[in-house]
C-alpha positions in Angstrom: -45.1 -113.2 115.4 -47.7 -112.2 117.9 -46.2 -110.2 121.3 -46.8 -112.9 123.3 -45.0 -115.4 121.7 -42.5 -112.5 121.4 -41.7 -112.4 124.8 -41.7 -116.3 125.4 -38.9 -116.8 123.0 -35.1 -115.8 124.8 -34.0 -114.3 121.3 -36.8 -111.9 120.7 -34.5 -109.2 121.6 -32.5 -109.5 118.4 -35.9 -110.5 116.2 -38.4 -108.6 117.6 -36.8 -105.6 120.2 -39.7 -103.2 119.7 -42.3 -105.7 121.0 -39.9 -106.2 123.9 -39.4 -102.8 124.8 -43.4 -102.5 125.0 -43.7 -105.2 126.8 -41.2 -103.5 129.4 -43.1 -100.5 129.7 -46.3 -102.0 129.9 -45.2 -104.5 132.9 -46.7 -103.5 136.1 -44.1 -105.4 138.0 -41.3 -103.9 136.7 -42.8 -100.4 136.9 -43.2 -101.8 141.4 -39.1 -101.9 141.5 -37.8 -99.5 143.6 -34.5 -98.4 142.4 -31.3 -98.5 144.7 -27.8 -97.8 143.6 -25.0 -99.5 145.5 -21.3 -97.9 146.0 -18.2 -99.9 146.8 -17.2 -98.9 150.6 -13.7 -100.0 150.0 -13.3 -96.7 147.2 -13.5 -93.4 147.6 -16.3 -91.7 145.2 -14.1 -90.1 142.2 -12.9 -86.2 142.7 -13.4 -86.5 146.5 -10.1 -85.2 148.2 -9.1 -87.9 150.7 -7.6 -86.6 154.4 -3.9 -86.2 154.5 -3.1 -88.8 156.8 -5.2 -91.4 155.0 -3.5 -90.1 151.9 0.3 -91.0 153.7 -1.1 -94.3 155.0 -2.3 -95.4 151.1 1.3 -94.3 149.9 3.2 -96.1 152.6 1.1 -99.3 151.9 1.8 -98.9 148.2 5.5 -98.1 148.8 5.5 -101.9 150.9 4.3 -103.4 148.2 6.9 -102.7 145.5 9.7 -103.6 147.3 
């Protein structure tokens, strides 16, 4: 299977994933993407201590909830 013909077909990835993976790193356009990464404003970033009072507010929303 030429590389070409490789990269045409949607299931090359499970015949052929070497010839993808070349292809990837050998694709200018690809290689132009600037990366970005994206966090959630709504939750706070893991292991980050929250203020007190924002802390209170969560629980008594929570505490609503159940009842």
């Amino acid at each position: 299977m030429q590389p070409s013909q490789s990269i045409a077909n949607p299931f090359s990835m499970m015949i052929n994933p070497e010839a993808v993976l070349k292809a990837l790193e050998r694709s200018d356009a690809l290689a132009g993407l600037q990366a970005q990464v994206f966090r959630p404003l709504d939750k706070p970033l893991l292991g980050s201590k929250m203020p007190d009072d924002v802390v209170a507010y969560d629980r008594r929303i929570d505490q609503g909830r159940s009842n």
